[in-house]
Structure formats: C-alpha cells, structure tokens
N, C-alpha and C positions, 0 to 999 in steps of 0.2 A: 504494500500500500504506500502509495507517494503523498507528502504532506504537503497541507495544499500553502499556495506562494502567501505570504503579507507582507505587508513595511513596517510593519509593527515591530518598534525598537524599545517597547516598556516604557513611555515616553506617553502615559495617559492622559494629558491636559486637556482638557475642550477649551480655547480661547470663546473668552463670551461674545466677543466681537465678531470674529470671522465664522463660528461654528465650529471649525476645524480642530481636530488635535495636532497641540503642537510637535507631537511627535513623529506623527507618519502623514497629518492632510487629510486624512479622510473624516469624512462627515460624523456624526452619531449610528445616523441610518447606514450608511455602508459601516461602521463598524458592527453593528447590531445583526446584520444582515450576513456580514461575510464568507462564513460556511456554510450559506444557504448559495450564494451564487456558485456559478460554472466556471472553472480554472478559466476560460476565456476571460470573463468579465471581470472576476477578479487583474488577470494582467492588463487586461484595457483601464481599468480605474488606476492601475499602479502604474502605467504610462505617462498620467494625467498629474500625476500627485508634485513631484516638481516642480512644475510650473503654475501648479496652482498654489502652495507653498511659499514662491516666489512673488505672485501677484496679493496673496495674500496680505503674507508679512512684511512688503514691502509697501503696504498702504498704511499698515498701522505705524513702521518706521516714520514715515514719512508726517503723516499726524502728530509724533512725536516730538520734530523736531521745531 
C-alpha cells in the first residue's frame, strides 16, 4: 500500500486572514477532506500551494509594512 502525497510539514496554523495554514497552504476544507480525495487531486492542489502561499503571505507582508 503507497501512502498517499501531503505538504503537511506539522506546521498547523490556520492564519485568520488568509484561511490558509501556514504550514502547507491549504484551506481547512482541503485539509479536512484530504484522504477522501484521489492521488490526482491531491497532486493538482499541491501544484497550487506555492504560489498560492506566495500571493498569500505576500499580501499580508505587504499590509504590514
């Protein structure tokens, strides 16, 4: 049996702003979800999660300063 893919770095924050956790990017709903989706979908979301990551936390930086 192969273990299915995550970003999941132990890293559980949900920023309240973005939604996201600041560890891996992904939503609440896709964490909640996750071994319910299809290795496909799973790697389409983890495609995603960098750049969303990036636009993310580069808006709250950006608020910041």
């Amino acid at each position: 049996m192969t273990r299915a893919s995550s970003p999941c770095i132990r890293v559980c924050i949900l920023d309240p702003e973005t939604g996201l956790c600041e560890g891996c990017g992904r939503t609440r709903e896709e964490i909640g979800r996750w071994y319910r989706l299809t290795e496909q979908e799973r790697l389409r979301i983890m495609a995603e999660l960098p750049e969303r990551m990036r636009q993310a936390f580069a808006i709250q930086q950006d608020k910041a300063e």
